[in-house]
Backbone as CSV, one residue per row, in Angstrom:
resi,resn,N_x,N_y,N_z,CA_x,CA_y,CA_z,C_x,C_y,C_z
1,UNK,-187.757,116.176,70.466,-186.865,116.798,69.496,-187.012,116.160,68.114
2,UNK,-188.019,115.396,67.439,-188.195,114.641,66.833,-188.323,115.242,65.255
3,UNK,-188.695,116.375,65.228,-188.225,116.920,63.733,-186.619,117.245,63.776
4,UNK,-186.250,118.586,64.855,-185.448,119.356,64.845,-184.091,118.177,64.653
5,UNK,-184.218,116.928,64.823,-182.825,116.135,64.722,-182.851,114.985,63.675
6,UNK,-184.100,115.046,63.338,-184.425,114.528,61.641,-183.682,114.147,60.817
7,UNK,-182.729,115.198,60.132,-181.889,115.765,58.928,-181.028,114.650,60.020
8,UNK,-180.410,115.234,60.814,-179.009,114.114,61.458,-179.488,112.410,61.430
9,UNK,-180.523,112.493,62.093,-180.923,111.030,62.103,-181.126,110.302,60.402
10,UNK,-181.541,110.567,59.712,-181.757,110.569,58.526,-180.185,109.873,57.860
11,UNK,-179.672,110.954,58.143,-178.608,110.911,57.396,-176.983,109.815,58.012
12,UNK,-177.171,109.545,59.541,-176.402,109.130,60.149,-176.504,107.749,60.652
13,UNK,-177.849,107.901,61.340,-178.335,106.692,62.060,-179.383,105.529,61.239
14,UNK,-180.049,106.572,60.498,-180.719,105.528,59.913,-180.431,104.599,58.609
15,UNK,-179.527,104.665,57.393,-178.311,104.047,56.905,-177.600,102.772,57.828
16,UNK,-177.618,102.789,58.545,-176.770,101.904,59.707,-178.028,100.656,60.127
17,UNK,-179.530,101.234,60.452,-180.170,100.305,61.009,-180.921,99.858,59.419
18,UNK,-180.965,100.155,58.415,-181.210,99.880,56.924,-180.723,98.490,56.877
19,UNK,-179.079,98.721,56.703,-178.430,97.668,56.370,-178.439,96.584,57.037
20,UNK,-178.827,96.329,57.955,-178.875,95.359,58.949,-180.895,94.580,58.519
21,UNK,-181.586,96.035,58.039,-182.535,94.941,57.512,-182.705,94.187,56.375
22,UNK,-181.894,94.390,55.711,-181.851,94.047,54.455,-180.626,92.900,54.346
23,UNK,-179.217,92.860,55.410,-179.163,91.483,55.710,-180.053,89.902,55.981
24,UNK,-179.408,89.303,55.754,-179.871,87.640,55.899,-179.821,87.026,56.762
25,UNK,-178.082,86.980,57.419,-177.671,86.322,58.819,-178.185,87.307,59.774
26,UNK,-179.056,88.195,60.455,-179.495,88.929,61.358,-179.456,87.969,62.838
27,UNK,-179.210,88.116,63.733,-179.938,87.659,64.923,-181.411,88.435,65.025
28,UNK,-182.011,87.437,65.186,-183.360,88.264,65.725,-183.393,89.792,67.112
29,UNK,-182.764,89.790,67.475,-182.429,90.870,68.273,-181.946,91.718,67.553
30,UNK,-181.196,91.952,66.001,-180.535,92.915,65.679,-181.655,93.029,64.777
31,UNK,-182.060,92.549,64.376,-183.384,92.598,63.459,-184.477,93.449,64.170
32,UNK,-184.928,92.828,65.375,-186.140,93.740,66.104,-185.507,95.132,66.452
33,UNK,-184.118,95.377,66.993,-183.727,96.695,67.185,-184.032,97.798,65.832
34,UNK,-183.641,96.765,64.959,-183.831,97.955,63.386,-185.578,98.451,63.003
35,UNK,-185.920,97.385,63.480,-187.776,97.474,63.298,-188.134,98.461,64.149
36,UNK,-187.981,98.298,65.405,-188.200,99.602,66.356,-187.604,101.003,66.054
37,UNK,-186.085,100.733,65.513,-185.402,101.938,65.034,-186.332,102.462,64.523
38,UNK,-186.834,102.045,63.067,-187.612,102.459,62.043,-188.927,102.884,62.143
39,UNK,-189.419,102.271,63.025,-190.784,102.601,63.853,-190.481,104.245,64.599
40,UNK,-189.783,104.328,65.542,-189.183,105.513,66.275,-189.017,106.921,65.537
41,UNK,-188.462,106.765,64.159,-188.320,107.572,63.390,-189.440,107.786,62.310
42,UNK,-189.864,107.023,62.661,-191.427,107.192,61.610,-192.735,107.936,62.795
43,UNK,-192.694,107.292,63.831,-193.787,108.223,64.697,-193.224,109.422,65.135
44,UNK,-191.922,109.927,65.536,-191.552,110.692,66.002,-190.681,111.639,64.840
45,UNK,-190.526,111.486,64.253,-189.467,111.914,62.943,-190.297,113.591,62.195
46,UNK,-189.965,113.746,61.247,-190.797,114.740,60.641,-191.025,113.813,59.459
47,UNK,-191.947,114.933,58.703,-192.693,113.946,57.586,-191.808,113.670,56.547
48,UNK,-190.434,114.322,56.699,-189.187,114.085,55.406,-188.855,113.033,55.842
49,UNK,-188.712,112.603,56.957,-188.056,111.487,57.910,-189.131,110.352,57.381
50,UNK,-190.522,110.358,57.533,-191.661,109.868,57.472,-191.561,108.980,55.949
51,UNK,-191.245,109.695,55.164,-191.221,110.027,53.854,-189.869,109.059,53.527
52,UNK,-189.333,109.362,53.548,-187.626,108.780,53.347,-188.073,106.927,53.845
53,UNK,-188.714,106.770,54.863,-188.858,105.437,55.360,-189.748,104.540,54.886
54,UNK,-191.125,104.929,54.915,-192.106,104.341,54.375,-192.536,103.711,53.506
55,UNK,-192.055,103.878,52.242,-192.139,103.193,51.349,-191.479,101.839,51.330
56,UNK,-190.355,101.886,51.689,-189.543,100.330,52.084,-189.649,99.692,53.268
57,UNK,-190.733,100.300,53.908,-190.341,99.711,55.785,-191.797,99.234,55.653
58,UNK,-193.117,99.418,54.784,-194.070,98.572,54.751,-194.042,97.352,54.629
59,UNK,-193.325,97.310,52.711,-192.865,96.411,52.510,-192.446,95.130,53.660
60,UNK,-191.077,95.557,54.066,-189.992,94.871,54.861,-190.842,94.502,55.772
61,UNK,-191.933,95.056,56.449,-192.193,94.863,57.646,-193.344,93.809,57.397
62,UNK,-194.151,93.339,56.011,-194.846,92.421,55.977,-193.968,91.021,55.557
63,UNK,-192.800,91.647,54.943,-191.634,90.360,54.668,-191.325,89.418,56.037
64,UNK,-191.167,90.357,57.070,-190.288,90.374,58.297,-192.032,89.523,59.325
65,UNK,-193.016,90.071,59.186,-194.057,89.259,59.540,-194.095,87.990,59.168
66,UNK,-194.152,87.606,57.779,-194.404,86.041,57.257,-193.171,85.358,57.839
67,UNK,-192.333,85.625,57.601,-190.821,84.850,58.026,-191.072,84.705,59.814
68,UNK,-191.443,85.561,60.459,-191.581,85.184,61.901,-192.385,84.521,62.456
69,UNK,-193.593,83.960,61.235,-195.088,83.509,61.804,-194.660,81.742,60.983
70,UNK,-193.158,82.028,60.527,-193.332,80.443,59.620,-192.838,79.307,60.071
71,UNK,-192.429,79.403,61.333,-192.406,78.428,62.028,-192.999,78.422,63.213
72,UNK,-194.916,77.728,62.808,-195.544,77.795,64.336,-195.527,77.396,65.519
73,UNK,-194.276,76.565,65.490,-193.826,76.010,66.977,-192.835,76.937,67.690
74,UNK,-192.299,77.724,66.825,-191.512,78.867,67.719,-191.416,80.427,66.587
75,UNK,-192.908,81.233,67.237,-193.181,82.333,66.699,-192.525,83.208,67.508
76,UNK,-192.007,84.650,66.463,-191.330,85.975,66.672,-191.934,86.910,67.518
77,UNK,-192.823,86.856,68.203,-193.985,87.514,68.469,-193.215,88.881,69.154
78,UNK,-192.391,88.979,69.260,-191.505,90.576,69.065,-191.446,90.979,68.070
79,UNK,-190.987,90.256,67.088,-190.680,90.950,65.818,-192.350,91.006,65.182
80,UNK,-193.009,90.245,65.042,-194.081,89.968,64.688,-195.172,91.891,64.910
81,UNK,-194.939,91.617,66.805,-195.637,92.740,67.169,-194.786,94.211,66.678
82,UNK,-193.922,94.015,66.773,-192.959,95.453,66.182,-193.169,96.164,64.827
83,UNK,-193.355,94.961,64.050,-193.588,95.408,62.737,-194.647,95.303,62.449
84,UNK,-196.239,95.182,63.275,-197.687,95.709,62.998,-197.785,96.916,63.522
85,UNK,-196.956,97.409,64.430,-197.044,98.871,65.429,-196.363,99.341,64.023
86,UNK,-195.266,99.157,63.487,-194.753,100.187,62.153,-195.742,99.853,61.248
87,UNK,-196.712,99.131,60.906,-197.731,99.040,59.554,-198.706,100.259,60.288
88,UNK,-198.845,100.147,61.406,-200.556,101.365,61.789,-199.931,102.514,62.384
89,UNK,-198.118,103.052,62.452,-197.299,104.449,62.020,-197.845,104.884,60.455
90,UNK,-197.392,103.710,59.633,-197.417,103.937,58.380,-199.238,104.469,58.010
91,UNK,-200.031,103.407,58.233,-201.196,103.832,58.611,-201.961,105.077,58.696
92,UNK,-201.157,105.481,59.648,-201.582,106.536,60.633,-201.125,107.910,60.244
93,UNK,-199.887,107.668,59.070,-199.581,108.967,59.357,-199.302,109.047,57.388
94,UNK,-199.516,108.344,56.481,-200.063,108.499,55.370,-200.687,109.551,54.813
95,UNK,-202.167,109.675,55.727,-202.554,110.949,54.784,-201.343,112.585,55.211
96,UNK,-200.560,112.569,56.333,-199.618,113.222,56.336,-198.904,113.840,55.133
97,UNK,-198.280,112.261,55.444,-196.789,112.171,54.539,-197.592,112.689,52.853
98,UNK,-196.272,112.109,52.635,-196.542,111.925,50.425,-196.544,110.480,50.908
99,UNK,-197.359,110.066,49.882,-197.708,108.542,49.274,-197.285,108.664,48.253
100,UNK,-196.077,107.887,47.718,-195.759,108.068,45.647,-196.192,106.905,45.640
C-alpha cells in the first residue's frame, strides 16, 4: 500500500519520527527506530514521500554514521548498518525522485 497511504504517512507519522532525529538525548533504540522509519518510507513510499525525505535523511544518516563509528570499542553497528541501507534507498531511487 506504499503510495496509496503516502499523503497520511507523510503528514502524520513521519513529523513524529523527524523529531526524534534531530534530538540529542535519543536512546539509541529510538534513534535506530526513526532510521528504519525513514528508510521504510523512502523504499516503499511514493516518489512525493521519496522526495519530502531525502534531502535531510542523507545528510542525517552520514551524521548518524560518524557518531556511531566514534567510539571503536563500542560500535552502533545497527545504527551504523541502518543508515547505509537508507544511503543505497537514496542511491537507488534518485534518478526516480527530483534531486534539487
Amino acid at each position: 500500500m506504499g503510495a496509496a497511504i503516502s499523503p497520511a504517512i507523510g503528514q502524520t507519522l513521519l513529523p513524529l519520527y523527524a523529531v526524534t532525529l534531530l534530538g540529542k538525548d535519543n536512546k539509541e533504540y529510538e534513534t535506530i527506530d526513526s532510521v528504519c522509519m525513514l528508510c521504510d518510507c523512502m523504499e516503499h513510499g511514493s516518489d512525493a514521500l521519496f522526495n519530502q525525505i531525502q534531502q535531510q535523511a542523507g545528510p542525517k544518516f552520514v551524521e548518524l554514521i560518524h557518531a556511531g563509528s566514534s567510539d571503536k570499542e563500542n560500535l552502533s553497528y545497527d545504527l551504523i548498518q541502518s543508515c547505509i541501507f537508507g544511503l543505497g534507498i537514496i542511491a537507488q531511487r534518485i534518478p526516480q525522485g527530483q534531486f534539487a
